[in-house]
N, C-alpha and C positions, 0 to 999 in steps of 0.2 A: 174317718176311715184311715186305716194306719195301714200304707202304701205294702209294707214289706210282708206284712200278714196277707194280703191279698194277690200278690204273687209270690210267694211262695212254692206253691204246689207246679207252677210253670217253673220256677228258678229249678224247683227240682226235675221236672222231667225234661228240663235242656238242659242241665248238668248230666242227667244218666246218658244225653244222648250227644254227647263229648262236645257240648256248647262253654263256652265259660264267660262271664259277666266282662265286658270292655268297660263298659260307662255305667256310670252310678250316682243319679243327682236325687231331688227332691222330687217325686212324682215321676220319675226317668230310670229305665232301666234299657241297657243294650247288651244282649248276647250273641256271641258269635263262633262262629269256626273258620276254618280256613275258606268254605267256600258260601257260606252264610252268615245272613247276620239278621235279628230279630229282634225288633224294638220297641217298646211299650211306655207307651205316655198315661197320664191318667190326670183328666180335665175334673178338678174339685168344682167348678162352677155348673158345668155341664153331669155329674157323676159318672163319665165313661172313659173307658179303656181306649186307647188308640193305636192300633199296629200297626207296624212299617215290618217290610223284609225286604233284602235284596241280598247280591252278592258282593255289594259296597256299599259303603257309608253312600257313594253318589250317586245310586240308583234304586234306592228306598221307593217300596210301593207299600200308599197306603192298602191292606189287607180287610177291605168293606164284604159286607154281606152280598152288595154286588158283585165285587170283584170275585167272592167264591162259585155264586153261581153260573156266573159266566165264564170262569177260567178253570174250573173243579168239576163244573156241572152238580155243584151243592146247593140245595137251593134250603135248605135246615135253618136256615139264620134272617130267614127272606123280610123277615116282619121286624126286624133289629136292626137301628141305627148304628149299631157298632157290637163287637165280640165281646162277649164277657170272658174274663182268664180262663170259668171252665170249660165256656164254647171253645175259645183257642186251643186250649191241651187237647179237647176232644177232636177235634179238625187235625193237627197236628198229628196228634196218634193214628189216624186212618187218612182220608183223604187228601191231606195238607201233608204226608210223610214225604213226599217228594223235597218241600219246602226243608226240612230238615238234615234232607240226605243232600240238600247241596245241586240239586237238579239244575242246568242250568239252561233249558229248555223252557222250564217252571218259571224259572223268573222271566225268560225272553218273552214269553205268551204273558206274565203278568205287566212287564213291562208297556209291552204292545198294548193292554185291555189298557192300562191310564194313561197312555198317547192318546188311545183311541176317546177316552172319557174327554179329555183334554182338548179334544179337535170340538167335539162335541156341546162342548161346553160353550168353547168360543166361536163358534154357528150360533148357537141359542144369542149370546151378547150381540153380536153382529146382526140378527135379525133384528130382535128387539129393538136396539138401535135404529137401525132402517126403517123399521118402522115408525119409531116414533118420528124421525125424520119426516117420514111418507107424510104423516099428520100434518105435522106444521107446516108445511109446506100447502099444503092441500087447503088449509084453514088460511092459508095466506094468497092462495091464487096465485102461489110461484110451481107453477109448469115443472119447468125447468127440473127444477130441484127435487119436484115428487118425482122425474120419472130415475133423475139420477141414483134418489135413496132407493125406489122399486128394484132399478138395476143392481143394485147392490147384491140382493134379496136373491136366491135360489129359487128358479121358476117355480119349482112343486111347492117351497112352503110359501109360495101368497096366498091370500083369501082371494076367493073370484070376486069380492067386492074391490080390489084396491087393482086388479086387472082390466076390471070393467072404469075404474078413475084413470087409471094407467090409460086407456084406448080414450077417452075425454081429456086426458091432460094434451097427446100425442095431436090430437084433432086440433084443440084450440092455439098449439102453436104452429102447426101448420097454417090455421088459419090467420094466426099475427104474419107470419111471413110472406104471406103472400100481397 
């Protein structure tokens, strides 16, 4: 795949739309304006594109089929693990024009949606986590330690199976204590 041939047709329609090329490596391309800047990787292991925008190099949001649906109300990409260039030019040209014109609203709401992915993610690790904690613990007849890792855990996401271990673990040290 010969990088340059395949964004081309985005170099040209961010160049008509007073963007100019900052960085330029192997597989790397960054353009930008004075209040944007749009960035494009491309994973030869993987065969896809990857886009960042933001209004600084330090606040780059990756630009996922998520992130359009949820912050564009686009959901055209929904079945796509990443944007192909002539998805991107077309997003760009209607929907994503905000992105272009430097919105800075657009980035605040996109910034907000990967905080938010981001919070999200690390709940997911944290439960998982606690959970498997909740196990060993449980497989080890250490009390204690399940109800700690339980505690961990956000009441609504336990299974009513490890609530119902949770009220038997709570019993049996009451019962050592006494």
């Amino acid at each position: 795949m010969n990088f340059e041939q395949s964004i081309y047709p985005l170099t040209e329609f961010l160049t008509d739309n007073n963007f100019s090329v900052t960085k330029k490596e192997q597989h790397f391309i960054e353009y930008s304006t004075k209040s944007a800047i749009i960035a494009i990787a491309y994973a030869s292991l993987e065969y896809l594109f990857y886009t960042h925008v933001g209004q600084d190099s330090k606040s780059l949001v990756e630009l996922t089929p998520l992130a359009l649906k949820e912050v564009f109300k686009d959901d055209s990409f929904q079945f796509q693990s990443t944007l192909t260039i002539d998805n991107l030019i077309s997003f760009l040209k209607f929907e994503g024009k905000l992105i272009v014109l430097g919105d800075k609203q657009i980035f605040k709401e996109l910034n907000e949606f990967s905080e938010h992915q981001s919070r999200q993610y690390t709940r997911q690790i944290i439960h998982l986590q606690s959970i498997q904690g909740a196990d060993k613990a449980w497989a080890q007849k250490d009390y204690r330690n399940f109800i700690t890792c339980i505690d961990k855990i956000e009441r609504d996401l336990i299974p009513k199976s490890y609530l119902k271990r949770y009220e038997i673990a709570v019993a049996k040290l009451q019962r050592q204590a006494k």
